[in-house]
C-alpha positions in Angstrom: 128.9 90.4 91.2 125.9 91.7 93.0 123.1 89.7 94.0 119.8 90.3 95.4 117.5 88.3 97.2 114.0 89.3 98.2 111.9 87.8 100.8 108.3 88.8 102.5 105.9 87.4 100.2 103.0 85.1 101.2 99.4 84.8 101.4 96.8 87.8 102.3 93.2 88.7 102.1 92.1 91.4 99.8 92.5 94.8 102.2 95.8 93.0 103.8 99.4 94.5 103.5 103.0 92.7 103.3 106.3 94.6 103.2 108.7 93.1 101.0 112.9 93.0 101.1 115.2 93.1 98.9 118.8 93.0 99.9 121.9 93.3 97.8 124.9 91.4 98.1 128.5 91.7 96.8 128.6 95.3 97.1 129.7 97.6 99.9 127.2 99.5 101.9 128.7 102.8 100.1 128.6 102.0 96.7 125.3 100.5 96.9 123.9 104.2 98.0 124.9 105.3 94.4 122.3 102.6 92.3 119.0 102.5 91.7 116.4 99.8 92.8 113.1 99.3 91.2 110.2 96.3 91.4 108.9 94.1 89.0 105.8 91.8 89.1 105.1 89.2 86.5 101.9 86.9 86.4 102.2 83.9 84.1 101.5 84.3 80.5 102.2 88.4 81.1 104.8 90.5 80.5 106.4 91.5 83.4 105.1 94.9 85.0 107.2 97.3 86.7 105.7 98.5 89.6 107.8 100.6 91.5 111.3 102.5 91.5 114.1 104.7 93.8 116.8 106.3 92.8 120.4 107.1 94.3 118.8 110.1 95.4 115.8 108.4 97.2 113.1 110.0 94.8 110.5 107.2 94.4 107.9 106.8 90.9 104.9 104.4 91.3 102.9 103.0 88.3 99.2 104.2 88.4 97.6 100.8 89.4 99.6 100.6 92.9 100.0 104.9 93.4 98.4 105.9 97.0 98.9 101.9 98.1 102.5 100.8 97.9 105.9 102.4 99.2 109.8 102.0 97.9 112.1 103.1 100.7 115.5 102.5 101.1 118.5 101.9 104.0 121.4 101.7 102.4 123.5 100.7 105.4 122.2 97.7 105.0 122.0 97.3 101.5 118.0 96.5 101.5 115.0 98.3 99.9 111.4 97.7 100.9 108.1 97.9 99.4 105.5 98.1 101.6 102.1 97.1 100.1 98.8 97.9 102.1 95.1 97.6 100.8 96.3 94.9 98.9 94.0 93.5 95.9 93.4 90.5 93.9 95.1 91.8 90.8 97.9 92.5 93.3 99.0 88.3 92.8 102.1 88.2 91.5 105.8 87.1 91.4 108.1 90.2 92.6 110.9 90.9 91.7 113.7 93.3 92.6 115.9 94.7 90.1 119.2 97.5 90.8 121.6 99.4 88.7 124.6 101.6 89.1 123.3 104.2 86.5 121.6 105.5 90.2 120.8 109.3 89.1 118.7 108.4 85.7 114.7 107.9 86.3 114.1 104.5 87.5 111.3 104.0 85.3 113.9 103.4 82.6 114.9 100.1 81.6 117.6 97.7 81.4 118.3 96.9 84.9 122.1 95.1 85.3 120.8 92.8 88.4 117.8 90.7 89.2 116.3 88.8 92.3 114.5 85.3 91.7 111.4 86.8 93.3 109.1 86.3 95.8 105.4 85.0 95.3 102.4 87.4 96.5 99.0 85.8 96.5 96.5 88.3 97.3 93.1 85.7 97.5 90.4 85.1 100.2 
C-alpha cells in the first residue's frame, strides 16, 4: 500500500513562497519512477481544485490560476515530489494535497488518482 505524506505548509505574506513535499511510501524507489504525481487544493465549502501534475516522464501541466508561479519537480530516488510556490496570493489559501498513480504515462490532468496525502494547510494572509 502506498502512502504519501506531504509537509511544508504554513503561514506567508502575499508575494511570499513555500516549497511543498510529498513523499511516498510503501513503494520502491524504481517503481515509483513509473507513477504519476499531481496536487490538489481544496478550500472549505469548494470542490477540490487540481493545481498541478508530473508524469512518469517528468512532463509537468499547471492550471491557469498558478501558471508562471508554481513548479512540480520530481526525485524519484527518494520517492518525493515538490511544488514550489513563489509570489504567493491570498486566493492561494488552501489545504494541499498530493495525489499519485501507477497509470504514470497518461496526462496527469486526468482523474482518478489511486493514492492520496492528508494535506498540508497554506494560509497565504498578511
Amino acid at each position: 500500500q502506498v502512502e504519501l505524506v506531504e509537509s511544508g505548509g504554513g503561514l506567508v505574506q502575499p508575494g511570499g513562497a513555500l516549497r511543498l513535499s510529498c513523499v511516498a511510501s510503501g513503494i520502491e524507489s524504481y517503481y515509483y519512477g513509473y507513477y504519476r504525481t499531481a496536487w490538489f487544493r481544496q478550500v472549505p465549502g469548494k470542490e477540490r481544485e487540481w493545481v498541478s501534475c508530473i508524469n512518469s516522464g517528468k512532463g509537468t501541466v499547471y492550471s491557469d490560476s498558478v501558471k508562471g508561479r508554481f513548479t512540480i519537480s520530481r526525485d524519484d530516488a527518494t520517492n518525493t515530489v515538490y511544488l514550489q510556490m513563489d509570489n504567493l496570493k491570498p486566493e492561494d489559501t488552501a489545504v494541499y494535497y498530493c495525489a499519485t498513480d501507477p497509470q504514470g504515462g497518461a496526462y496527469c490532468p486526468v482523474l482518478p488518482y489511486t493514492y492520496w496525502g492528508q494535506g498540508t494547510q497554506v494560509t497565504v494572509s498578511s
